[in-house]
C-alpha positions as CSV (number, residue, x, y, z in Angstrom):
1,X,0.0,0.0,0.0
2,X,3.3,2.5,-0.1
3,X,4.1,5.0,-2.9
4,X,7.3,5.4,-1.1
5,X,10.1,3.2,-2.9
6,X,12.7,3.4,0.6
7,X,11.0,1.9,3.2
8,X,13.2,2.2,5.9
9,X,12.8,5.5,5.7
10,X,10.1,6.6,9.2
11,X,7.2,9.0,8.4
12,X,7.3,12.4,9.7
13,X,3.5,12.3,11.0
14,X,0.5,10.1,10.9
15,X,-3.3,11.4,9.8
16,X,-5.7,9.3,10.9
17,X,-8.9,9.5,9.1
18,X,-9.6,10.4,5.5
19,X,-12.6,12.4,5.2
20,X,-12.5,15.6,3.4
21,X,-10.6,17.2,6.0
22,X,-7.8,14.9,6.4
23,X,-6.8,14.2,3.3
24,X,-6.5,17.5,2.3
25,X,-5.0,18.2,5.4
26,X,-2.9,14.9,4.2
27,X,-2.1,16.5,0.9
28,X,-0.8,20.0,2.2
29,X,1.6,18.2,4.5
30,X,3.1,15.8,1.9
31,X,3.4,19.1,-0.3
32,X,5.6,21.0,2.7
33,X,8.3,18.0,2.5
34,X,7.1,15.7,5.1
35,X,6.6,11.5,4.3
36,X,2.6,11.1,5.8
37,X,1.3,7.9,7.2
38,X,-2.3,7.1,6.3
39,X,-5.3,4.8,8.2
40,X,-8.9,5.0,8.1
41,X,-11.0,2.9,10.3
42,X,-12.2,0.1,8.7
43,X,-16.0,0.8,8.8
44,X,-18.8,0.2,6.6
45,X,-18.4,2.7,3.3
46,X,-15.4,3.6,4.4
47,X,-12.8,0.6,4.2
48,X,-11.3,1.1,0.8
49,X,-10.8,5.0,1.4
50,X,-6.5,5.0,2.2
51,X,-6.4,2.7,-1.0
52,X,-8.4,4.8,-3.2
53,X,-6.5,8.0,-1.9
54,X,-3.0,6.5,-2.7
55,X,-4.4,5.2,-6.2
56,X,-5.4,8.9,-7.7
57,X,-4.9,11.9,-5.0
58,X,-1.6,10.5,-3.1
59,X,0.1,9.1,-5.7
60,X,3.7,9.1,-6.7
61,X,3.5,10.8,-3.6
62,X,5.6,10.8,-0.1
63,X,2.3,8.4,1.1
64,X,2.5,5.1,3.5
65,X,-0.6,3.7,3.6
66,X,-1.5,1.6,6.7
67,X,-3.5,-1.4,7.4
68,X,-3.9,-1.0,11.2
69,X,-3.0,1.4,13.9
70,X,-0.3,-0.9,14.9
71,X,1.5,-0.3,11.4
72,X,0.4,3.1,11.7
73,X,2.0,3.8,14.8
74,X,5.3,1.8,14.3
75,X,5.7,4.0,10.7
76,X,6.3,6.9,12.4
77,X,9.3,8.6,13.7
78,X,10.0,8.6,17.7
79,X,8.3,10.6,18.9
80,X,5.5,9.8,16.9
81,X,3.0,12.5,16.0
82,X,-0.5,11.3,15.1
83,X,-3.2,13.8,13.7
84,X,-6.5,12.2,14.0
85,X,-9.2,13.8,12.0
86,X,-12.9,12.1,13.4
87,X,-16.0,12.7,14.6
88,X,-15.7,14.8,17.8
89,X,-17.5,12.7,20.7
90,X,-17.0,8.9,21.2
91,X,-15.0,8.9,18.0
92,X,-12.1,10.2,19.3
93,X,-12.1,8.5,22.3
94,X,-12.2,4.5,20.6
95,X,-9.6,6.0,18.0
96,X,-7.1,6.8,21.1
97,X,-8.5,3.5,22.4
98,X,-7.0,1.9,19.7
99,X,-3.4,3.7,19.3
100,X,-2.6,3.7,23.3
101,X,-1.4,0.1,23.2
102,X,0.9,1.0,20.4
103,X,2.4,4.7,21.9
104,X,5.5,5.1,24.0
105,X,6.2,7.8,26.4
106,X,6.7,11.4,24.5
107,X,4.6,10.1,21.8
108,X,2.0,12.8,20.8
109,X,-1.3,12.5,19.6
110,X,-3.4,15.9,17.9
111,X,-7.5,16.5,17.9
112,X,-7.5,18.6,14.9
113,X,-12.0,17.6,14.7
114,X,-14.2,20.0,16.3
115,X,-14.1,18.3,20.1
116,X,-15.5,20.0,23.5
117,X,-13.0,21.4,25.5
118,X,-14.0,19.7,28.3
119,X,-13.3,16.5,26.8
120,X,-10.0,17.5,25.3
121,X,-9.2,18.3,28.9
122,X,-10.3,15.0,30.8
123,X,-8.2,13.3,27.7
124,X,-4.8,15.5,28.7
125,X,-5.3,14.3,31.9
126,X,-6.3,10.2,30.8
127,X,-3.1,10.1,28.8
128,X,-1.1,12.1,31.3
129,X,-0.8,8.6,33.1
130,X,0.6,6.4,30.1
131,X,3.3,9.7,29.3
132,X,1.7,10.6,25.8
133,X,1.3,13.8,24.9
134,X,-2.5,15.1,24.1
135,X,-3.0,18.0,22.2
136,X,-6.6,19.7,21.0
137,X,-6.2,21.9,18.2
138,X,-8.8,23.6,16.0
139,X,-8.6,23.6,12.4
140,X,-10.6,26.6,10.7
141,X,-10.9,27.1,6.8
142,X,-13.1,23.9,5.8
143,X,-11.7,21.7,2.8
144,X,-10.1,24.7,0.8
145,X,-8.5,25.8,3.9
146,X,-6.9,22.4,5.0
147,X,-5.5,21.6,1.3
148,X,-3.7,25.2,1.0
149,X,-3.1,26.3,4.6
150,X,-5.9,26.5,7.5
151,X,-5.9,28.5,10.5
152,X,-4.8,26.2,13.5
153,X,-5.4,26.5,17.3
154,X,-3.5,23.9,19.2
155,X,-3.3,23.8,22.9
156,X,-2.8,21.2,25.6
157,X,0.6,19.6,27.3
158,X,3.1,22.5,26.2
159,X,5.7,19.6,26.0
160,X,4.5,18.9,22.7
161,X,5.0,21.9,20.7
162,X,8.3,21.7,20.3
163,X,7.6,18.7,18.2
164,X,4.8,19.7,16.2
165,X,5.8,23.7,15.5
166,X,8.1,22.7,12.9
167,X,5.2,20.2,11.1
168,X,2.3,22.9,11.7
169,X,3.7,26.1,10.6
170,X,4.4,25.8,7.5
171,X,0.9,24.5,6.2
172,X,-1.1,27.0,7.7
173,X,-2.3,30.2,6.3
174,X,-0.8,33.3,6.6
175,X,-1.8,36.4,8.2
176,X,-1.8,40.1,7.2
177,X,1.8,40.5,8.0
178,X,2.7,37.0,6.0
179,X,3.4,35.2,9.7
180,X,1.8,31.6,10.0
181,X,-1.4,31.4,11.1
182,X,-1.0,29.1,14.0
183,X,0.2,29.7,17.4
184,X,0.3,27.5,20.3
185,X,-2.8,28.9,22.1
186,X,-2.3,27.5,25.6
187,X,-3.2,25.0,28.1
188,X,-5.4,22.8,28.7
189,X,-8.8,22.9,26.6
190,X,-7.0,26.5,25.1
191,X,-7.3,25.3,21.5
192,X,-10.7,23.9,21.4
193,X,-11.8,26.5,23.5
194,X,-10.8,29.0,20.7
195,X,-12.0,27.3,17.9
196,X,-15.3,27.0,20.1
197,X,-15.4,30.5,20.3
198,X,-14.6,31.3,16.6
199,X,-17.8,29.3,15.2
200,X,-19.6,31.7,18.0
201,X,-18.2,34.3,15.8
202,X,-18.9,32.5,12.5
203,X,-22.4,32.1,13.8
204,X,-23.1,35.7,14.6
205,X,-21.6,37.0,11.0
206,X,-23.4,35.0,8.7
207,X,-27.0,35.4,11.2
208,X,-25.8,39.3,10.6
209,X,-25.1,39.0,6.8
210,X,-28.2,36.9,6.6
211,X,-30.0,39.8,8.2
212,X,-28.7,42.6,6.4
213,X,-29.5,40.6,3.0
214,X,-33.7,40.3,4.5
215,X,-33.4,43.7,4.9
216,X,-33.1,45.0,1.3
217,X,-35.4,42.3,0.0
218,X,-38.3,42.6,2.3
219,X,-37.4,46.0,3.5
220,X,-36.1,47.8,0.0
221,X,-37.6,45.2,-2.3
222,X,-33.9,44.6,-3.7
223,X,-33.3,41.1,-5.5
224,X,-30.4,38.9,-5.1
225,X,-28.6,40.3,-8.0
226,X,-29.0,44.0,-6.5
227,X,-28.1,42.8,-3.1
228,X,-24.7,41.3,-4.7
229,X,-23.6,44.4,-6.5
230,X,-24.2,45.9,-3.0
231,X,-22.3,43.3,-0.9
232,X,-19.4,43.4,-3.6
233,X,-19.0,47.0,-3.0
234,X,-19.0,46.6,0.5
235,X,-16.4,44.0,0.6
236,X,-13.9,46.9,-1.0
237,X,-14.7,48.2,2.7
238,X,-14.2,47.9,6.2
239,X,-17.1,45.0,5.8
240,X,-15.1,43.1,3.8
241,X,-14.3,39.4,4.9
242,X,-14.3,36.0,3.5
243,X,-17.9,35.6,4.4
244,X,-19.2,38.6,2.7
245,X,-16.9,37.4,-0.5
246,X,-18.8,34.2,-0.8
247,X,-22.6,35.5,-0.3
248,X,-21.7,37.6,-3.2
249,X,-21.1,34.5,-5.2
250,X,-23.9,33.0,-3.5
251,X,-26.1,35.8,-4.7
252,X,-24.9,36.1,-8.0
253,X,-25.6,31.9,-8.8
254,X,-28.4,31.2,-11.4
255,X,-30.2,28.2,-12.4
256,X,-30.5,26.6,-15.8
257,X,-33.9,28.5,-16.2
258,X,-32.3,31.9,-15.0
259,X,-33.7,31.9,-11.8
260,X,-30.9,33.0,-8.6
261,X,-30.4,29.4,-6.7
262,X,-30.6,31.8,-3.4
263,X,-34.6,31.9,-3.9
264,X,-35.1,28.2,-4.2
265,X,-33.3,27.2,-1.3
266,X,-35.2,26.1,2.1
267,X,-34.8,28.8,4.9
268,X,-34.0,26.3,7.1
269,X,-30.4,26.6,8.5
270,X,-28.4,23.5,10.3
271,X,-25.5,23.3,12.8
272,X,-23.1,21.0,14.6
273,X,-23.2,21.5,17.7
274,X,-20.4,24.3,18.7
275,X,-22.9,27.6,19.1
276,X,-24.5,25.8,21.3
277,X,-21.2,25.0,23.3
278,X,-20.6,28.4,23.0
279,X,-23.8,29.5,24.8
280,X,-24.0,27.0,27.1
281,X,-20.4,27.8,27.9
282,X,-20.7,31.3,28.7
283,X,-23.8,30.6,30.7
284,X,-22.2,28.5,33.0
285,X,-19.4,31.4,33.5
286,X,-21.2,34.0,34.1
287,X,-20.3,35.6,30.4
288,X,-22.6,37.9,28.8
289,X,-22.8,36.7,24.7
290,X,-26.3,38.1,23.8
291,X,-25.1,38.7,19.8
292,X,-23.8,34.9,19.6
293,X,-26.3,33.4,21.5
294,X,-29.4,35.3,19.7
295,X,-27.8,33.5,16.3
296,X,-27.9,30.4,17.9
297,X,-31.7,30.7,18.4
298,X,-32.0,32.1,15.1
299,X,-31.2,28.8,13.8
300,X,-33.6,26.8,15.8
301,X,-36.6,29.4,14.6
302,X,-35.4,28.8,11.4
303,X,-36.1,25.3,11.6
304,X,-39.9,26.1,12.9
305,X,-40.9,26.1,9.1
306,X,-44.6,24.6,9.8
307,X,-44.9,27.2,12.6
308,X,-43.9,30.2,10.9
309,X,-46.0,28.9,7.8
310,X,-49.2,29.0,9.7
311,X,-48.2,32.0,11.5
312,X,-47.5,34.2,8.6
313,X,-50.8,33.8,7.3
314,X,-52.7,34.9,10.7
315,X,-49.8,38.0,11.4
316,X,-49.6,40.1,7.9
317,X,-46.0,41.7,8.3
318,X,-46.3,45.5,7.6
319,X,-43.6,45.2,4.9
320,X,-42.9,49.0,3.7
321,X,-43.6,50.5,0.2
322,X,-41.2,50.5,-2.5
323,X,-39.0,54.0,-2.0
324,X,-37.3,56.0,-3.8
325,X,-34.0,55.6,-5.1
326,X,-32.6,58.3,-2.7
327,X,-34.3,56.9,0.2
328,X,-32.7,53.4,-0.6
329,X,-29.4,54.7,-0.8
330,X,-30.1,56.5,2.7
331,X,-31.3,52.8,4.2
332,X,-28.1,50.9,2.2
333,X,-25.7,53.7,4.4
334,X,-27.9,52.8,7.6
335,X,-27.3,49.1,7.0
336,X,-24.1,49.0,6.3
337,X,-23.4,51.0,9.5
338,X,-25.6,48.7,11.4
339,X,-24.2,45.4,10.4
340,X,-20.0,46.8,11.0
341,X,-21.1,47.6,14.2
342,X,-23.1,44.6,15.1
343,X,-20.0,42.5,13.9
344,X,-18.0,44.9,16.0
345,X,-20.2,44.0,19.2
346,X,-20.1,40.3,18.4
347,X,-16.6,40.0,18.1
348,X,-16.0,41.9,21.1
349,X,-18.1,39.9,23.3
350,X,-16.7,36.6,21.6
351,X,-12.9,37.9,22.8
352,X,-13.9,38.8,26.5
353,X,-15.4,34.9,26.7
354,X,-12.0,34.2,25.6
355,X,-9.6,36.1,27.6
356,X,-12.2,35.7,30.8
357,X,-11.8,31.8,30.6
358,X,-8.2,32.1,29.6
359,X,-7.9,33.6,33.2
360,X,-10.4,31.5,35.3
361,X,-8.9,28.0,33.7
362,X,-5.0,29.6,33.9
363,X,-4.5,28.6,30.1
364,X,-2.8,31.6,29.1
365,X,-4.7,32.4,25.8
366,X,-3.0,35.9,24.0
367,X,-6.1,37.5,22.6
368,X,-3.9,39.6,20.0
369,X,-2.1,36.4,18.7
370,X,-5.8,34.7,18.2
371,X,-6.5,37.8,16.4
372,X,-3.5,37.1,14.1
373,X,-4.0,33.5,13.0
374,X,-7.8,34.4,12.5
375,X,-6.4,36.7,9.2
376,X,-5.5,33.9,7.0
377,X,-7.3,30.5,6.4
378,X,-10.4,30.5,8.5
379,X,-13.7,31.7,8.3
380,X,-14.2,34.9,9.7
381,X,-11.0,36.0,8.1
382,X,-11.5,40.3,7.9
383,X,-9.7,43.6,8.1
384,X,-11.4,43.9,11.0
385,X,-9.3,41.1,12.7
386,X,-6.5,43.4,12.7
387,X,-7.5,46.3,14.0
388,X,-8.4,43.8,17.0
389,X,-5.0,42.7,17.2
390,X,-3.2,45.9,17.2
391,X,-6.1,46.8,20.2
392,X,-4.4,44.0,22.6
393,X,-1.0,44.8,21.7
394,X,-1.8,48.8,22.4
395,X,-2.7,47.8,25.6
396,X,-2.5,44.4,27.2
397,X,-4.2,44.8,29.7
398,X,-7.4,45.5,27.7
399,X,-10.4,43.8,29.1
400,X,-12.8,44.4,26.7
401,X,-12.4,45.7,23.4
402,X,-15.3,47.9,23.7
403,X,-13.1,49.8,25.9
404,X,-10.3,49.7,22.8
405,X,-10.0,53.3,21.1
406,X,-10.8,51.9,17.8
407,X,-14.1,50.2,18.9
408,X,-15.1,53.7,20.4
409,X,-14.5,56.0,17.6
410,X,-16.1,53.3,15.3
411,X,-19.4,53.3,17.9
412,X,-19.7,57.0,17.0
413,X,-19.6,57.1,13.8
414,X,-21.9,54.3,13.0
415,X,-24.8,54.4,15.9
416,X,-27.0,57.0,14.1
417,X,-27.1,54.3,11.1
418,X,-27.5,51.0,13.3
419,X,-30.4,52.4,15.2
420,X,-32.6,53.7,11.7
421,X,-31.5,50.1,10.7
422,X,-33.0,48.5,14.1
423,X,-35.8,51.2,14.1
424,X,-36.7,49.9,10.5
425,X,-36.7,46.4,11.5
426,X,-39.1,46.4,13.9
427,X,-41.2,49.3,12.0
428,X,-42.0,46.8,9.4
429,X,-41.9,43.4,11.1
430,X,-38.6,42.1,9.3
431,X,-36.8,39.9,12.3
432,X,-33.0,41.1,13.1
433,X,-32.4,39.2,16.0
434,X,-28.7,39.7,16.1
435,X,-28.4,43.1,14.7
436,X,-31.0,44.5,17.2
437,X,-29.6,42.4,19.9
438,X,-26.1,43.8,19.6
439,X,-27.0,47.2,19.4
440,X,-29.4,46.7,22.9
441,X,-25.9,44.7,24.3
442,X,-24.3,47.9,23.5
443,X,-27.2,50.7,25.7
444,X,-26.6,47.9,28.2
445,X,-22.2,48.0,28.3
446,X,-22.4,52.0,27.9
447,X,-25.3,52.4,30.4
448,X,-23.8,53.7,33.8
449,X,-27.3,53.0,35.3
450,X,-29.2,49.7,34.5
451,X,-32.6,48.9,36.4
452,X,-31.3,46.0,38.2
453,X,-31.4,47.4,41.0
454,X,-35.0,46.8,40.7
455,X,-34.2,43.3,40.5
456,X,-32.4,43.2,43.2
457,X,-35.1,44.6,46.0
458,X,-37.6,42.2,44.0
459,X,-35.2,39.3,45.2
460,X,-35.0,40.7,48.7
461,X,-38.6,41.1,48.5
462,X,-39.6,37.1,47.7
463,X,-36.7,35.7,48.7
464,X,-34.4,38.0,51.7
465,X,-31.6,37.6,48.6
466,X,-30.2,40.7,50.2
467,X,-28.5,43.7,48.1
468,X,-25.9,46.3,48.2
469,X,-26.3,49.8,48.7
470,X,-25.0,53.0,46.3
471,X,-24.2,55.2,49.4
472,X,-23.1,52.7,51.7
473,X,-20.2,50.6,52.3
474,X,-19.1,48.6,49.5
475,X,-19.7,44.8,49.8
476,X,-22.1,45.2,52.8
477,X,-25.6,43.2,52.5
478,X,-28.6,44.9,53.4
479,X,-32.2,43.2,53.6
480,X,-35.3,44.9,54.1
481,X,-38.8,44.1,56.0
482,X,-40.8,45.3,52.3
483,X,-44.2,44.9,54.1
């Protein structure tokens, strides 16, 4: 099964599983010099996958195929560095299963799938007994990404990246400044906590993009090839980003018939799993993500399609009137402004759940080098994403980048437009969940004053919960006989 004619020669790392991701992932290390072993579990539809990869896409190439993890593990240079690329969840766990009675002490093993944090943590820990190294990296920039250099998170048992620095950076992307896009995030669940947090991120910006494009259909009776020329322009601006470069292909794709694809597909949106980690996540520290969450829940509603069918008939949405072309080009400024500062918010909140756990787990997570590898390879790639990084490296000790100089002056300039946007929204029944969400996120971070107070004496009312007083000593409890 070996394109490789010398076969004493050890491979420089293993990949185990060959779905989309890994062999491409395969391919791009091959291509940066490295000899790659190759295994794939031996499950229905998938047993013939190594064979038919070395017969057409790895060969005549620096491939070993392998026919079990034993082979797969004794091809590999000491200390053997296996990349396994399955399922996050049980997966994982049977593949390590599997390998453990074949590693030696120093040998590493990589996550690169889409695992919880907590379970790459309890895995450090498992493997921390039989001396192999565990490492949990994300991998952002889907199938393109992996073949020609992803953006890659990995964290864990520091010990590792010694080893692995030299394979990893030179197949990931590269940022604004041409530096690899990968850095070694941290300890413990750092890397998967990351990558967690960037599909947050990704959630919010294509809920916002998704919002923005409702918005000038239902709103400015724009169709998809108007709303194209419109994102196109935007994308020569501070909204530009992969994400807004693809809708514009998106838009712009017609049918046989000459109808756009856009209108004939099911508004019905899926996920796997990570914005919901994400919320859950910050709910259980105490993390405000309002933005990130809302998009989350935007997802489920969207899958309400019986519900919403009956319910659209019964509640007519006041959709406004065709206006003029002047007017339009007033609303397109208003949006615009809304959605950069939306994404702005989102972003901002995504980074303090970062650098807030970084601190309560002691991982050690550098917010402006997550902001670097995010430029190149993944999916929220923007020019945004470096005005965020030179933000932390202004000031280190930033806690929030609302607090950044950059955020602020942006907040200006673009609140007049985000509220008309918001205002229109709701005006004419068009649902913005996460535009409208972020700017009220916002009123609630600037506030000085919130009504929770109220809350407060309504706890000590049913409940004696207690509360602090404004013109009293701070930290003391008061409680109060309401009746």
């Amino acid at each position: 099964m070996s394109n490789i004619p010398d076969k004493k020669k050890k491979s420089d790392i293993g990949v185990y599983g060959l779905g989309v991701m890994g062999k491409n992932l395969a391919l791009n290390f091959e291509e940066k010099g490295n000899t790659v072993s190759l295994y794939n579990r031996k499950v229905p539809g998938e047993q013939y996958l190594t064979d038919e990869f070395l017969a057409f896409e790895g060969l005549g190439k620096k491939f070993r195929g392998c026919s079990s993890p034993e082979s797969l593990v004794s091809s590999l240079e000491r200390p053997r560095k296996i990349l396994m690329m399955v399922k996050a969840g049980e997966a994982v766990d049977e593949v390590i299963g599997e390998l453990i009675p074949w590693l030696e002490p120093g040998d590493i093993l990589i996550d690169g799938g889409n695992s919880h944090y907590r379970d790459t943590v309890r895995r450090i820990e498992e493997l921390a007994e039989k001396e192999v190294l565990f490492v949990g990296m994300g991998i952002s920039g889907g199938k393109e990404g992996a073949r020609s250099g992803p953006s890659l998170m990995p964290g864990g048992r520091v010990e590792a990246w010694a080893e692995i620095e030299p394979l990893l950076m030179p197949v990931a992307a590269r940022a604004y400044d041409d530096s690899p896009c990968c850095v070694w995030t941290g300890s413990g669940g750092a890397g998967h906590f990351v990558k967690m947090v960037h599909n947050g991120i990704e959630y919010a910006d294509m809920q916002m993009i998704a919002e923005t494009y409702d918005l000038m259909m239902r709103g400015l009776g724009m169709n998809a090839e108007q709303i194209a020329s419109v994102f196109s322009d935007w994308n020569d601006t501070e909204l530009s980003g992969y994400l807004m470069e693809i809708t514009v292909k998106i838009l712009q794709k017609k049918e046989p018939d000459g109808f756009y694809l856009i209108d004939r597909i099911l508004d019905a949106a899926d996920q796997k799993g990570t914005g919901r980690w994400v919320s859950a996540t910050a709910l259980e520290l105490g993390i405000p993500l309002p933005v990130i969450t809302e998009s989350v829940h935007a997802r489920f509603t969207s899958g309400l399609t019986e519900i919403r069918r009956v319910s659209s008939s019964a509640f007519q949405a006041p959709y406004p009137a065709p206006g003029s072309e002047k007017e339009n080009e007033k609303s397109l400024l208003n949006l615009a402004q809304a959605l950069y500062a939306a994404r702005l918010t989102a972003t901002a909140e995504g980074f303090y759940l970062i650098t807030k756990a970084s601190k309560q787990f002691g991982w050690g997570v550098d917010p402006a080098e997550v902001a670097r590898i995010w430029q190149g390879g993944c999916i929220i790639r923007s020019e945004l994403l470096r005005e965020i990084e030179l933000a932390f490296r202004h000031d280190i000790t930033l806690e929030h980048l609302m607090l950044s100089p950059y955020f602020k002056s942006s907040f200006k300039k673009l609140l007049n437009g985000w509220r008309k946007t918001a205002s229109m929204a709701v005006t004419h029944g068009i649902p913005a969940p996460a535009i409208t969400s972020a700017l009220a996120q916002f009123d609630s971070v600037r506030s000085f004053r919130l009504p929770a107070n109220l809350i407060q004496a309504q706890r000590d009312y049913f409940g004696a919960h207690t509360y602090q007083r404004i013109d009293r000593l701070k930290g003391k409890s008061f409680t109060t006989e309401w009746e």
